[in-house]
C-alpha positions in Angstrom: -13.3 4.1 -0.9 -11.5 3.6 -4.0 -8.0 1.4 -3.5 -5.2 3.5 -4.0 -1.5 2.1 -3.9 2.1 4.6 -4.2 5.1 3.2 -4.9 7.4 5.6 -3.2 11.2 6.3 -1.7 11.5 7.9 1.1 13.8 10.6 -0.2 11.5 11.8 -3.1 10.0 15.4 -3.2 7.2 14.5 -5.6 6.5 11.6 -3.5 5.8 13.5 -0.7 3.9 15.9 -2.7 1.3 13.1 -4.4 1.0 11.8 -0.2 0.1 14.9 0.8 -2.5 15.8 -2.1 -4.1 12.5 -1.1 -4.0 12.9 2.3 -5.9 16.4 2.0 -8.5 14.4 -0.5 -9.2 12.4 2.8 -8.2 9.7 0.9 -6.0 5.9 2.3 -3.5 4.5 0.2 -1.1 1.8 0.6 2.4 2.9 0.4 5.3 0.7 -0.9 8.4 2.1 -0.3 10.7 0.5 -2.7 13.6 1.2 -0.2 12.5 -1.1 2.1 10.9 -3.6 -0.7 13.5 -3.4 -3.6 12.4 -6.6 -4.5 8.7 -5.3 -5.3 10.8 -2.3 -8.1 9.9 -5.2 -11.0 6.5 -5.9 -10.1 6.3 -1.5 -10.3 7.9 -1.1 -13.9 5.7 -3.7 -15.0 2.4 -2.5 -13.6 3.4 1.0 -14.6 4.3 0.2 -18.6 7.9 0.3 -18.0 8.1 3.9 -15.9 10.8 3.4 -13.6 11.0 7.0 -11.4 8.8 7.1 -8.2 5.9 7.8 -7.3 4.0 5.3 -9.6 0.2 5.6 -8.3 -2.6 3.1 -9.2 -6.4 4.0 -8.3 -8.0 0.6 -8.3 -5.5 -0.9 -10.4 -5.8 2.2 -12.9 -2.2 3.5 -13.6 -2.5 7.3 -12.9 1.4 8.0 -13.6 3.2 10.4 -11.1 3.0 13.6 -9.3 2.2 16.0 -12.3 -0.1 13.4 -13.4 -2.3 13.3 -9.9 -2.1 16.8 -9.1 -3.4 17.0 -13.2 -6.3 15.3 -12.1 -7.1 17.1 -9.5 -7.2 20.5 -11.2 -9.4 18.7 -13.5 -12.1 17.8 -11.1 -11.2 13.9 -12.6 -9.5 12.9 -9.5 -12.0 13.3 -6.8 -15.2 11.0 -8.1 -12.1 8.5 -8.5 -11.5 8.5 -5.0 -15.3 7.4 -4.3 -16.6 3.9 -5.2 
């Protein structure tokens, strides 16, 4: 299974949204909720060229961008044979 990673805040609609999408893919991710780890917002702009708004979603270490962007993907056909190794 591919590694997937969301940085996220708990009040955020589109985060929920990507979570879900994922989560009907059958797919794990690791979530980092920058409320909890504020500390970890840096080491997000910089992985993520700068963006600063949540969610931020890597697919093995493969900056994806946000909601739109995923749920892009997905109606694509692209985002499923990424979630496979």
């Amino acid at each position: 299974m591919a590694i997937i990673e969301l940085y996220t805040s708990p009040l955020c609609g589109y985060c929920h949204a990507a979570k879900r999408l994922l989560d009907a893919k059958g797919a794990t991710f690791v979530e980092v909720d920058l409320s909890r780890s504020p500390e970890r917002r840096s080491e997000m702009q910089t992985r993520a060229n700068g963006r600063h708004t949540v969610p931020q979603i890597f697919i093995d270490d493969v900056h994806i961008g946000g909601c739109d962007e995923l749920y892009a993907l997905d109606r694509s056909g692209k985002l499923a044979p990424m979630l496979v190794p």
